[in-house]
C-alpha atoms as a printed R data frame, in Angstrom:
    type eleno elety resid chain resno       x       y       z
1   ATOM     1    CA   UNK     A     1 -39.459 155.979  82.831
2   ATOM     2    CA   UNK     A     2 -42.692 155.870  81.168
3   ATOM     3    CA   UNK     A     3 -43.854 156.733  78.147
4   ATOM     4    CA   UNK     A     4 -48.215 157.188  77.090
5   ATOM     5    CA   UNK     A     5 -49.723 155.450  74.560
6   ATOM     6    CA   UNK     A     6 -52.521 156.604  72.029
7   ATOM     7    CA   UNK     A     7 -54.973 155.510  74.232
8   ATOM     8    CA   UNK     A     8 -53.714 157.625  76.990
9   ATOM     9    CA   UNK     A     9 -53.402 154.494  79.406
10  ATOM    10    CA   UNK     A    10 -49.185 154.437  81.147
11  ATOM    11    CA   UNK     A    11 -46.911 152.033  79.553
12  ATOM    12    CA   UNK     A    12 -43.976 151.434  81.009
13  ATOM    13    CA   UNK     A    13 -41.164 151.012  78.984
14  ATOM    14    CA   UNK     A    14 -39.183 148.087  78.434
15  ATOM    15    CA   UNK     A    15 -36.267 147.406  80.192
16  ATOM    16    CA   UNK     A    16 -32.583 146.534  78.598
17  ATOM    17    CA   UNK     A    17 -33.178 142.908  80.273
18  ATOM    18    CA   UNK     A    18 -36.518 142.591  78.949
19  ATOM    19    CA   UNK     A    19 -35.086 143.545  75.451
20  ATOM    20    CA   UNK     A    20 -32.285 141.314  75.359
21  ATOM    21    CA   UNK     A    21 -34.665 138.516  76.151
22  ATOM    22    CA   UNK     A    22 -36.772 139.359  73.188
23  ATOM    23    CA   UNK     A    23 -33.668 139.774  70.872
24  ATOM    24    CA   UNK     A    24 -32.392 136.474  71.947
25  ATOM    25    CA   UNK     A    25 -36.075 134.532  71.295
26  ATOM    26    CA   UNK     A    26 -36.035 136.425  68.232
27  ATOM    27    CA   UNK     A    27 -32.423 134.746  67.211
28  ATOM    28    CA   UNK     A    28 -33.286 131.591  68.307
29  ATOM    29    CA   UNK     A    29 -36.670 131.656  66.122
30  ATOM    30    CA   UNK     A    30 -34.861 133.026  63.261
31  ATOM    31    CA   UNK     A    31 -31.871 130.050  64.008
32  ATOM    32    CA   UNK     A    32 -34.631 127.313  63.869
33  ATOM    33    CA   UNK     A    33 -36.489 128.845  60.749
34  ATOM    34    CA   UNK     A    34 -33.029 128.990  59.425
35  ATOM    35    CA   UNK     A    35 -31.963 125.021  60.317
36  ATOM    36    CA   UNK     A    36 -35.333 124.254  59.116
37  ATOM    37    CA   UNK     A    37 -34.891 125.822  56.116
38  ATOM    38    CA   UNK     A    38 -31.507 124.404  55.613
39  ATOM    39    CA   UNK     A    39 -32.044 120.760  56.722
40  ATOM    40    CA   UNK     A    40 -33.334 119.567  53.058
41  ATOM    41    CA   UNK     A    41 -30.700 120.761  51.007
42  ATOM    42    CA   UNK     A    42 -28.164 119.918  53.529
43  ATOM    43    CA   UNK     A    43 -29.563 116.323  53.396
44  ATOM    44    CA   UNK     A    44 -30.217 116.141  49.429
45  ATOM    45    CA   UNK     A    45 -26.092 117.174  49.822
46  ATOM    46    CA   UNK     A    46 -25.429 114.772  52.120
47  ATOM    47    CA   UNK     A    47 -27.865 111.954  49.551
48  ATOM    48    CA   UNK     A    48 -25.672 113.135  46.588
49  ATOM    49    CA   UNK     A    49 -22.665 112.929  48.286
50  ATOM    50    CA   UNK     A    50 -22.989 108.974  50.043
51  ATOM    51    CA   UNK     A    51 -24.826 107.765  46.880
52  ATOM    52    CA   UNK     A    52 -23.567 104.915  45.205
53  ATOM    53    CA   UNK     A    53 -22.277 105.276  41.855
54  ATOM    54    CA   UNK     A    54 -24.267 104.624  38.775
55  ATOM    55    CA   UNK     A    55 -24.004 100.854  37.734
56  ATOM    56    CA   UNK     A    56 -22.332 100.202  34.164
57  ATOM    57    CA   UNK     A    57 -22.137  96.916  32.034
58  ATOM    58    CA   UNK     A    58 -18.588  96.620  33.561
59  ATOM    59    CA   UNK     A    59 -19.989  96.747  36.872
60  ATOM    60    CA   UNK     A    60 -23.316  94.821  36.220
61  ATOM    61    CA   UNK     A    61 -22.199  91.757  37.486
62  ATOM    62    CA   UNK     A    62 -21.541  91.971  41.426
63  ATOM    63    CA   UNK     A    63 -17.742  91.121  42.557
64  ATOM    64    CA   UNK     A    64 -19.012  88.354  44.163
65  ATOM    65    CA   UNK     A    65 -20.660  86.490  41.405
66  ATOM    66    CA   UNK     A    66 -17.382  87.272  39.087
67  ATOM    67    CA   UNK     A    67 -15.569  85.281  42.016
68  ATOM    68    CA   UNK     A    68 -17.429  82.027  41.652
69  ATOM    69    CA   UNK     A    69 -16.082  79.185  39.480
70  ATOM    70    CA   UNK     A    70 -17.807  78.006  36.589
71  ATOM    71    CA   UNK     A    71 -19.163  75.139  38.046
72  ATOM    72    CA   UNK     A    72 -20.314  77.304  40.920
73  ATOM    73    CA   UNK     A    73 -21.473  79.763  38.703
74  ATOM    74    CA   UNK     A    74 -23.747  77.449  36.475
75  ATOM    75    CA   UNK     A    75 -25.375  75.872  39.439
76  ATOM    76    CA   UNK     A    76 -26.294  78.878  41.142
77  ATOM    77    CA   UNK     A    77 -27.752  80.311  37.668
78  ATOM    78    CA   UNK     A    78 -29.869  77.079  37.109
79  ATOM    79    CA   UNK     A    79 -31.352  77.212  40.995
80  ATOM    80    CA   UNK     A    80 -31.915  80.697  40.381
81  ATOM    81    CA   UNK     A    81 -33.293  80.097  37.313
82  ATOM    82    CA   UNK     A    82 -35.854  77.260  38.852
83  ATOM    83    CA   UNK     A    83 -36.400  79.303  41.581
84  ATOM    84    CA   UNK     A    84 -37.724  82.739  39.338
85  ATOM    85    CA   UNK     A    85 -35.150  84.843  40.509
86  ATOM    86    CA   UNK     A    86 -34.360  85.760  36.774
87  ATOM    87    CA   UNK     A    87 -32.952  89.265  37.022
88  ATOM    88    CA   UNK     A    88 -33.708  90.110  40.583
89  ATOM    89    CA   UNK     A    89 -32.743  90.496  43.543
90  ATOM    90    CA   UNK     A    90 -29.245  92.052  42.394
91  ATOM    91    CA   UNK     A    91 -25.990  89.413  43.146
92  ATOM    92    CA   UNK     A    92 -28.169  86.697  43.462
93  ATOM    93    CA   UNK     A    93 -30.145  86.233  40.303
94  ATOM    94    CA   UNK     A    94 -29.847  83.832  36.413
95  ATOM    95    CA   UNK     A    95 -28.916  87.060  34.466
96  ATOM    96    CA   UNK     A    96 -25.856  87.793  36.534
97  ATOM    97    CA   UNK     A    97 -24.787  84.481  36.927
98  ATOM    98    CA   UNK     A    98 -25.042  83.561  32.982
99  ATOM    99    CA   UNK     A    99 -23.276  86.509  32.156
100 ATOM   100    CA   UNK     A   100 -20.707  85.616  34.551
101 ATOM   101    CA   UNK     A   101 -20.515  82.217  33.011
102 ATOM   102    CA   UNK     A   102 -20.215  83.269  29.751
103 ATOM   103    CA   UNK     A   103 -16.839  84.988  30.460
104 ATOM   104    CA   UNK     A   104 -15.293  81.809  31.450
105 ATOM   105    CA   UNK     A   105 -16.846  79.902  29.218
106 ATOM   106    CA   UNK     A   106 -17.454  81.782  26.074
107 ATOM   107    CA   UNK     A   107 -19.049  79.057  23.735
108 ATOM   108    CA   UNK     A   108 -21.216  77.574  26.343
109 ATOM   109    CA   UNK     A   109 -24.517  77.336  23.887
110 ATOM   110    CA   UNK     A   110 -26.755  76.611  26.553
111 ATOM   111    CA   UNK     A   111 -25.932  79.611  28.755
112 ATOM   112    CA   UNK     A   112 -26.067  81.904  24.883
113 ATOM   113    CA   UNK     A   113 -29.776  80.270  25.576
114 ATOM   114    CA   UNK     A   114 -30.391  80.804  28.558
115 ATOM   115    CA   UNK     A   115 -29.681  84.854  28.063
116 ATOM   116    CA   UNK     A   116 -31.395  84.857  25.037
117 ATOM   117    CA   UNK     A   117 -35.022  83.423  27.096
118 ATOM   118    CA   UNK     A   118 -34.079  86.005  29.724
119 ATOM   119    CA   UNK     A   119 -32.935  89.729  27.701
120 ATOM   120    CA   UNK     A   120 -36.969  90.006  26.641
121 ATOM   121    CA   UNK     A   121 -37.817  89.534  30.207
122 ATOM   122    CA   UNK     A   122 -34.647  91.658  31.488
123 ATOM   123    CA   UNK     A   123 -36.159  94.846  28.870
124 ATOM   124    CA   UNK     A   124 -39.721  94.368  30.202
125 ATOM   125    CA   UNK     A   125 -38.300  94.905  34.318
126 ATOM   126    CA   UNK     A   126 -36.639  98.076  33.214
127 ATOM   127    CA   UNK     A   127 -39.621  99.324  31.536
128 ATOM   128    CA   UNK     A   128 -41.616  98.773  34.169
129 ATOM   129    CA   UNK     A   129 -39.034 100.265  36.953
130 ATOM   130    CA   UNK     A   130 -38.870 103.293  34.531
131 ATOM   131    CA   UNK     A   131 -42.628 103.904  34.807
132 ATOM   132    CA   UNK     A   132 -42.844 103.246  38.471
133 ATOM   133    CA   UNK     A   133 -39.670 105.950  38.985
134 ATOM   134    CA   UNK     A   134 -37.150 103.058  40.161
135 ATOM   135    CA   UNK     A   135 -34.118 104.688  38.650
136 ATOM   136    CA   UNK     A   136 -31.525 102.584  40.385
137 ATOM   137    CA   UNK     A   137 -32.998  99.298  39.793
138 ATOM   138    CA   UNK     A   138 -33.399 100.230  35.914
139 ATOM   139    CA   UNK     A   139 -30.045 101.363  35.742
140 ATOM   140    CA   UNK     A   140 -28.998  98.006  36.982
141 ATOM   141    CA   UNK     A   141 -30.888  96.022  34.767
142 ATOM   142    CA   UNK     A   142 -30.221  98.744  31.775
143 ATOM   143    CA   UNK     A   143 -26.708  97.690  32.431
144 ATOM   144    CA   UNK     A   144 -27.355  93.810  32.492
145 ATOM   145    CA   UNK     A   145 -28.423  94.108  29.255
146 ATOM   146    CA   UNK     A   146 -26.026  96.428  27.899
147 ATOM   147    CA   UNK     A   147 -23.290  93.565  28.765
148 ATOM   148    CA   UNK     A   148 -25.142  90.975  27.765
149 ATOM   149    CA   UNK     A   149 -26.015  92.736  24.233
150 ATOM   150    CA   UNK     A   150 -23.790  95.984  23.741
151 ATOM   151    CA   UNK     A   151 -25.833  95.771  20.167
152 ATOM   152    CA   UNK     A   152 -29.215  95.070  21.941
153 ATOM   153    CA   UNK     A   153 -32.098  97.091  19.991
154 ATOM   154    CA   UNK     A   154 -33.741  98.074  22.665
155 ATOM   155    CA   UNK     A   155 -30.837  99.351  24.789
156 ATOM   156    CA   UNK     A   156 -30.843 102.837  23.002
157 ATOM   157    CA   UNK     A   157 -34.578 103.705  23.727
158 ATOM   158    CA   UNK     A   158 -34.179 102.501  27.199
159 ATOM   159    CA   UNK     A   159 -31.042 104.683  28.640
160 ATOM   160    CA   UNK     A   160 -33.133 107.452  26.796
161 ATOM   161    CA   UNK     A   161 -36.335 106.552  28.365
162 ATOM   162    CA   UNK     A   162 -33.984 106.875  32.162
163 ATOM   163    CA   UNK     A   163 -32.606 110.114  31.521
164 ATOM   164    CA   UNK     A   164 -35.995 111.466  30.421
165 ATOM   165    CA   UNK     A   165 -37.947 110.227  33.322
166 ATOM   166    CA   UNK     A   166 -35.423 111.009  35.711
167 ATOM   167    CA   UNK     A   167 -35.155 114.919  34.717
168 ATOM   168    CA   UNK     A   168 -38.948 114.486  34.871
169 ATOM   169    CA   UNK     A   169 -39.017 113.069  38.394
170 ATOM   170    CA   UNK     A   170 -36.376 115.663  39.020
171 ATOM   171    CA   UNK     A   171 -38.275 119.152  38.280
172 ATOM   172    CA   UNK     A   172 -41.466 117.733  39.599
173 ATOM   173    CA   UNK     A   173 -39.420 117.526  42.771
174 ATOM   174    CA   UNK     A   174 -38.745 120.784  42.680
175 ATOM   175    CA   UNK     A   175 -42.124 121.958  41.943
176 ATOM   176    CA   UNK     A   176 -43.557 119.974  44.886
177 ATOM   177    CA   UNK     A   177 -40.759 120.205  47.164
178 ATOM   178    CA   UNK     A   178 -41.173 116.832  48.728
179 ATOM   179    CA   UNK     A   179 -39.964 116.533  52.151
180 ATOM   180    CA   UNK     A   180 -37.530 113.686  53.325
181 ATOM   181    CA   UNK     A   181 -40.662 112.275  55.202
182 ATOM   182    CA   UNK     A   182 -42.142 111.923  52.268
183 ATOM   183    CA   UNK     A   183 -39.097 110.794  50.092
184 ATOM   184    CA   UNK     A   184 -38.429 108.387  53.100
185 ATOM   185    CA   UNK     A   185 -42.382 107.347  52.422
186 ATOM   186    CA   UNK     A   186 -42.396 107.234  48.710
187 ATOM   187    CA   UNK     A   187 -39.313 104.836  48.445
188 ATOM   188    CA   UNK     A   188 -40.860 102.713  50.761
189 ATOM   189    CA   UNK     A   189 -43.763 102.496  48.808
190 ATOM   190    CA   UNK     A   190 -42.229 102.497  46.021
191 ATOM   191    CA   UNK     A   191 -39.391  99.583  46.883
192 ATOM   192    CA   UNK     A   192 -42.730  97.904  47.756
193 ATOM   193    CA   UNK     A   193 -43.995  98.110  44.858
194 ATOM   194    CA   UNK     A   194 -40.971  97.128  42.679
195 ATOM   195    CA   UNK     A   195 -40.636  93.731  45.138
196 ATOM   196    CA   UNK     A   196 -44.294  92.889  44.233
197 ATOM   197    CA   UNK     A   197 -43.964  93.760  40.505
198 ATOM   198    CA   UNK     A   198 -40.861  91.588  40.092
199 ATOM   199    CA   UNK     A   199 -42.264  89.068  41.593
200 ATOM   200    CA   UNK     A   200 -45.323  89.018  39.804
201 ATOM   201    CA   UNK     A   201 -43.045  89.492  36.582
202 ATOM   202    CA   UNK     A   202 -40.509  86.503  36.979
203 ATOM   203    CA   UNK     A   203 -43.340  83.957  37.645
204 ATOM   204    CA   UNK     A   204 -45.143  85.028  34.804
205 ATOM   205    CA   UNK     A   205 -41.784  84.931  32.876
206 ATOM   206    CA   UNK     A   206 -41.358  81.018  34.651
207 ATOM   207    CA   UNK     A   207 -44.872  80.070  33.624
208 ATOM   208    CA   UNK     A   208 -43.990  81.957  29.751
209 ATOM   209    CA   UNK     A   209 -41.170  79.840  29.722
210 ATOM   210    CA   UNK     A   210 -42.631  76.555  31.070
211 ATOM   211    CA   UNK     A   211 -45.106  75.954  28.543
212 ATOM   212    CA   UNK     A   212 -42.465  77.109  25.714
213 ATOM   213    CA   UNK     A   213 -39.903  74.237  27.008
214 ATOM   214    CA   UNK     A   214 -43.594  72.170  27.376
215 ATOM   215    CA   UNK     A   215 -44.313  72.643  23.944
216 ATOM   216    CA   UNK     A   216 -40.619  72.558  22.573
217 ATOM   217    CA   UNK     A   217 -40.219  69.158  24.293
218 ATOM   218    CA   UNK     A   218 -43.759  67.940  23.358
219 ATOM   219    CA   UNK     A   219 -42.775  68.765  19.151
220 ATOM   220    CA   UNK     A   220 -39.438  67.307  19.638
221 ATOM   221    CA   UNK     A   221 -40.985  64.016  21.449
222 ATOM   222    CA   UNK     A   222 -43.432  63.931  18.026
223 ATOM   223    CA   UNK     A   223 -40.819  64.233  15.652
224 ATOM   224    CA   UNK     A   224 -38.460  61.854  17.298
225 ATOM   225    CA   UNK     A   225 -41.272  59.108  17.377
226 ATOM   226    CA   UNK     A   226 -42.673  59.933  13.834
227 ATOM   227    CA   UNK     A   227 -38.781  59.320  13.085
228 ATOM   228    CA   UNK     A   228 -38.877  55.598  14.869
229 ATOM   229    CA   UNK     A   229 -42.252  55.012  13.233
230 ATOM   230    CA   UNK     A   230 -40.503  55.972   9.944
231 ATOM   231    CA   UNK     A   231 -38.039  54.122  10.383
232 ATOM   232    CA   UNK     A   232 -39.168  50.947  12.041
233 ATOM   233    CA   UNK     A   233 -41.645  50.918   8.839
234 ATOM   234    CA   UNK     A   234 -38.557  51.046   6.259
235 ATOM   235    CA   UNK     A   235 -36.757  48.534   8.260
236 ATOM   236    CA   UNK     A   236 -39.569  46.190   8.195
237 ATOM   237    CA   UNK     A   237 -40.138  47.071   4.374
238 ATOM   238    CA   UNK     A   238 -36.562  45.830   4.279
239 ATOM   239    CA   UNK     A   239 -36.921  42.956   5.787
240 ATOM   240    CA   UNK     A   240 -39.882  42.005   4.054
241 ATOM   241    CA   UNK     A   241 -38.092  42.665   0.675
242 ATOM   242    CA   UNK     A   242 -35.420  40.457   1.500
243 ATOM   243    CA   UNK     A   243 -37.764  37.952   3.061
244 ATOM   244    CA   UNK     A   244 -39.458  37.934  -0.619
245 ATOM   245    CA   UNK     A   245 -36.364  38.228  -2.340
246 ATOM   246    CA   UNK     A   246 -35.276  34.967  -0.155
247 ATOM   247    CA   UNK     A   247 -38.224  33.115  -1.040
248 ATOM   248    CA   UNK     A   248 -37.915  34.124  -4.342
249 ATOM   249    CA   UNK     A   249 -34.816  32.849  -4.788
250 ATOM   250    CA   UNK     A   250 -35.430  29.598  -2.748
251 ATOM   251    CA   UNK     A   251 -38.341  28.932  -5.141
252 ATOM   252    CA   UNK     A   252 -36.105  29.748  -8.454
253 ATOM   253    CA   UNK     A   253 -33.203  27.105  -7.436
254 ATOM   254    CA   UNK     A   254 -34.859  23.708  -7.614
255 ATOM   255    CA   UNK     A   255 -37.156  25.648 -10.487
256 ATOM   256    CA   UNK     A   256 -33.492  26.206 -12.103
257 ATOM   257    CA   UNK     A   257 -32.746  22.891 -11.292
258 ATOM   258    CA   UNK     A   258 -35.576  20.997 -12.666
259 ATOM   259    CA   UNK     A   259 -35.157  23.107 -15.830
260 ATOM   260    CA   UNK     A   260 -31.419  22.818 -16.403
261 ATOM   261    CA   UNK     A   261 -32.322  18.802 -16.035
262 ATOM   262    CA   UNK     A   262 -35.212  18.895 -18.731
263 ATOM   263    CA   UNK     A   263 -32.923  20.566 -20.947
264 ATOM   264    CA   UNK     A   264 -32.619  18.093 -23.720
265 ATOM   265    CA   UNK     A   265 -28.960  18.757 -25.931
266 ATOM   266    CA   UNK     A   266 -29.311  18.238 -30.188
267 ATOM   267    CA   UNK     A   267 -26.190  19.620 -31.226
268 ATOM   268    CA   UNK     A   268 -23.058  20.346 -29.411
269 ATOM   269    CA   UNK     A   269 -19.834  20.596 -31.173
270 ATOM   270    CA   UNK     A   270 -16.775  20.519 -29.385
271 ATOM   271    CA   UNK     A   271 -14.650  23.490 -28.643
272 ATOM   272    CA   UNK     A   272 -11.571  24.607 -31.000
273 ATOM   273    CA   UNK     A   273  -8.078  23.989 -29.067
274 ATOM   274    CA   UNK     A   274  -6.016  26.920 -28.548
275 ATOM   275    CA   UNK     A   275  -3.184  25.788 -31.172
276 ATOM   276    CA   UNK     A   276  -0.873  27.436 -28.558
277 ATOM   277    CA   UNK     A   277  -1.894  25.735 -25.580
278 ATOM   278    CA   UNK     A   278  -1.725  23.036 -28.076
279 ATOM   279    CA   UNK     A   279   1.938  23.451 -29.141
280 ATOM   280    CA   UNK     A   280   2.737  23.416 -25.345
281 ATOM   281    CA   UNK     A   281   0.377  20.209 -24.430
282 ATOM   282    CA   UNK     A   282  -1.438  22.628 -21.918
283 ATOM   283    CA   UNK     A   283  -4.772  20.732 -20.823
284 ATOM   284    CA   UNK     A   284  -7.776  23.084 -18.061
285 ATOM   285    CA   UNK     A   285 -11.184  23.914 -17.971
286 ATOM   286    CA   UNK     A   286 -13.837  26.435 -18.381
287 ATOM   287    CA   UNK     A   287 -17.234  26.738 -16.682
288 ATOM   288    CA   UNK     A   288 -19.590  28.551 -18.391
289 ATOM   289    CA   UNK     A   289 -22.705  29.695 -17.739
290 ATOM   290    CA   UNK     A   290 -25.355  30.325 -20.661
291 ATOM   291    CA   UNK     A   291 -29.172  31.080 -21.371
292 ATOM   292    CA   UNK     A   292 -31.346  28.585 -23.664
293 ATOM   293    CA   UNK     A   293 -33.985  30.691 -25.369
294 ATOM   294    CA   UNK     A   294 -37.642  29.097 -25.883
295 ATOM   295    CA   UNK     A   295 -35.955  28.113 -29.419
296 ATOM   296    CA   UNK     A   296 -33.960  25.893 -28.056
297 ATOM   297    CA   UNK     A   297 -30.904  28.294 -29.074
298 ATOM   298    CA   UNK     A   298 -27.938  29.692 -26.881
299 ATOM   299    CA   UNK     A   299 -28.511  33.835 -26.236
300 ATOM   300    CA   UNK     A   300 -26.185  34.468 -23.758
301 ATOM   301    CA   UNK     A   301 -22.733  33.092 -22.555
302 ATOM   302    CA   UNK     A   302 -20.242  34.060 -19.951
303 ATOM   303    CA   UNK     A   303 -17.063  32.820 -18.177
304 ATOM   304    CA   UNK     A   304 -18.326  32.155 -14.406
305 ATOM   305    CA   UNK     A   305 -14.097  30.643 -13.844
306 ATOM   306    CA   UNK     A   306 -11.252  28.761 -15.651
307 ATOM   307    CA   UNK     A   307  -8.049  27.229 -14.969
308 ATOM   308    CA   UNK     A   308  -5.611  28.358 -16.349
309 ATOM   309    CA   UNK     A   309  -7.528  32.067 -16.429
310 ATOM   310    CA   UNK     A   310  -8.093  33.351 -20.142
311 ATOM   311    CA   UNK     A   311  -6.275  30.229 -21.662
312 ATOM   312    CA   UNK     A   312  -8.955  28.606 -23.379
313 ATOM   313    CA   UNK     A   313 -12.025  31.723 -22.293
314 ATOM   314    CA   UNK     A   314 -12.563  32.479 -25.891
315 ATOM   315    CA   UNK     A   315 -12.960  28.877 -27.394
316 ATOM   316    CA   UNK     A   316 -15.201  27.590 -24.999
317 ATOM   317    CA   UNK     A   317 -17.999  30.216 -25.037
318 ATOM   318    CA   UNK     A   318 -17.516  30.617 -28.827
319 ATOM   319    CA   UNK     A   319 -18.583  26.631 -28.651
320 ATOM   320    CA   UNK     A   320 -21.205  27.191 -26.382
321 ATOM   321    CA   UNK     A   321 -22.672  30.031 -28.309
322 ATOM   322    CA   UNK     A   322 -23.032  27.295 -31.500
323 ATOM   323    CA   UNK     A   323 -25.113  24.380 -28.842
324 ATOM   324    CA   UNK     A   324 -28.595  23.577 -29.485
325 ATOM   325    CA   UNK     A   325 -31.356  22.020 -27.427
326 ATOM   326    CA   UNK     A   326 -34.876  21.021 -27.508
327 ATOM   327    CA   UNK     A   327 -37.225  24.163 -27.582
328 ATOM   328    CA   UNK     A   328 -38.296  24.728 -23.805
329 ATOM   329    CA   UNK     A   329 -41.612  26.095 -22.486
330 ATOM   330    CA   UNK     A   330 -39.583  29.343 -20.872
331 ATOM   331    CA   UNK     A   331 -35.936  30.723 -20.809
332 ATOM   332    CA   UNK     A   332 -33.728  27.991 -18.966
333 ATOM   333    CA   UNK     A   333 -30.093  29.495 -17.358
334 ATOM   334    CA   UNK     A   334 -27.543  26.815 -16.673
335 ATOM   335    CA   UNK     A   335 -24.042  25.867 -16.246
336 ATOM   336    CA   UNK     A   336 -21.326  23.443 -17.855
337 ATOM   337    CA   UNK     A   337 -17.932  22.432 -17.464
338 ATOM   338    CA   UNK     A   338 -16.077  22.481 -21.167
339 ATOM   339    CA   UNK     A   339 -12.634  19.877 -20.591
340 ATOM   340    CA   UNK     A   340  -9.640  20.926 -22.359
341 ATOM   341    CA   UNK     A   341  -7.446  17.826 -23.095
342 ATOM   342    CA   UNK     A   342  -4.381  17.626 -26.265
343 ATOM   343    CA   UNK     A   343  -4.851  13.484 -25.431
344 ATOM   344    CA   UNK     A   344  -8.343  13.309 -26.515
């Protein structure tokens, strides 16, 4: 059967074959628009669904670095530490393994150090993984800082400064309609980018820190020597006191001596006896030491020992008090012996 077209030229019509085989090539087409169609949201399902979960403080540190001992723990953070990895890569990095530490070993002061040299470097990464749309990586460190400081000032503006850029990223994906070539792409690039930044970042932060323990060590070295110079200068201003002092008195003993031998007696009267040590025919003996003025008179007298103590104290410096001498050129301090004797 046939049928004429506008033209007036024969057409013949199409056959039931020749109309399934359009219908079918028409289904398929509309199939593969269909899969096409299909294929991202079935794979940003399929992202959502096998992604891994958010990281938390209570999760910050891997299961793997919680395992390790604290000796274990505190070598790997130093190596780490010496080798720049400060908070990066995750499980094998100083940040981890400090905060690790620091639950088995609470007062540690030098790991409460060490996180305190490595939280301004730790806000910086997430910053920076923020602005280069690195979610996952600033969740991670967002959450090594969050254990480390719950209180942290910065924490607040940071988690805020996520969820902002990630609703952001979000819409803009939306608007654009990125395909998973060029999601596959951009997190290339952009894991790339994050490897080269942190990099960059922790030997920075090494050389930062460096010339801080440089300069720490350089003021303590000062102090500590302008404490030995201080001190080896009063010790030798010591010494030399007591090497003057020694002198000194080395000089004053034969001086003493020489003057205690010019001294030149004009009146000494005997002591008074005790009338009880009297009654009781108790004889001892009383050294006494006394100043002769310039005068020639007594100005001070003390007890330097007796025997029998206090027995006959009183009498003897009492007569000692009343001596006079020949007026000397200077002060003249000397001792005597005062006998006491009922027989004579």
């Amino acid at each position: 059967m046939t049928v004429v077209h506008s033209n007036g030229r024969p057409v013949r019509r199409l056959s039931v074959v020749s109309k399934l085989t359009a219908a079918l090539a028409l289904g398929c087409a509309l199939a593969a628009c269909s899969k096409q169609e299909a294929a991202p949201e079935a794979a940003t399902t399929t992202a959502a669904s096998t992604a891994a979960p958010a990281v938390t403080a209570d999760t910050a540190v891997s299961a793997k670095v919680s395992a390790m001992t604290a000796d274990q723990l505190r070598e790997a953070g130093s190596k780490a530490y010496g080798e720049n990895r400060l908070y990066a890569p995750a499980g094998d990095n100083a940040v981890e393994y400090y905060l690790a530490l620091r639950d088995k070993a609470p007062g540690d002061a030098a790991v409460a150090s060490a996180l305190t040299d490595l939280l301004p470097m730790t806000v910086i990464a997430t910053e920076q993984s923020v602005n280069r749309e690195d979610f996952a990586e600033a969740q991670r460190l967002a959450a090594l800082l969050e254990k480390a400081d719950s209180q942290h000032p910065a924490l607040a503006r940071l988690k805020a400064s996520i969820g902002a850029q990630q609703a952001a990223v979000a819409k803009r994906a939306e608007q654009q309609a990125l395909t998973a070539e060029e999601q596959a792409k951009k997190q290339a690039e952009l894991e790339k980018k994050r490897l080269e930044d942190q990099k960059k970042q922790q030997d920075s932060a090494a050389k930062q820190l460096a010339t801080q323990q440089a300069s720490d060590k350089a003021a303590a070295d000062k102090a500590a020597a302008q404490a030995a110079a201080e001190k080896a200068a009063a010790d030798k201003a010591a010494a030399d006191r007591t090497a003057a002092q020694q002198r000194q008195q080395a000089a004053a003993v034969p001086a003493a001596a020489t003057a205690s031998a010019d001294l030149r007696a004009l009146s000494t009267p005997a002591p008074r006896y005790p009338p009880d040590a009297l009654r009781a025919n108790q004889s001892g003996e009383v050294q006494v030491e006394f100043t002769v003025a310039s005068d020639g008179s007594v100005t001070a007298a003390r007890v330097v020992r007796s025997n029998p103590a206090r027995i006959f104290d009183r009498e003897a410096v009492a007569a000692v008090r009343k001596w006079r001498f020949q007026p000397v050129p200077a002060p003249v301090t000397t001792r005597r012996t005062i006998s006491f004797n009922p027989g004579g």
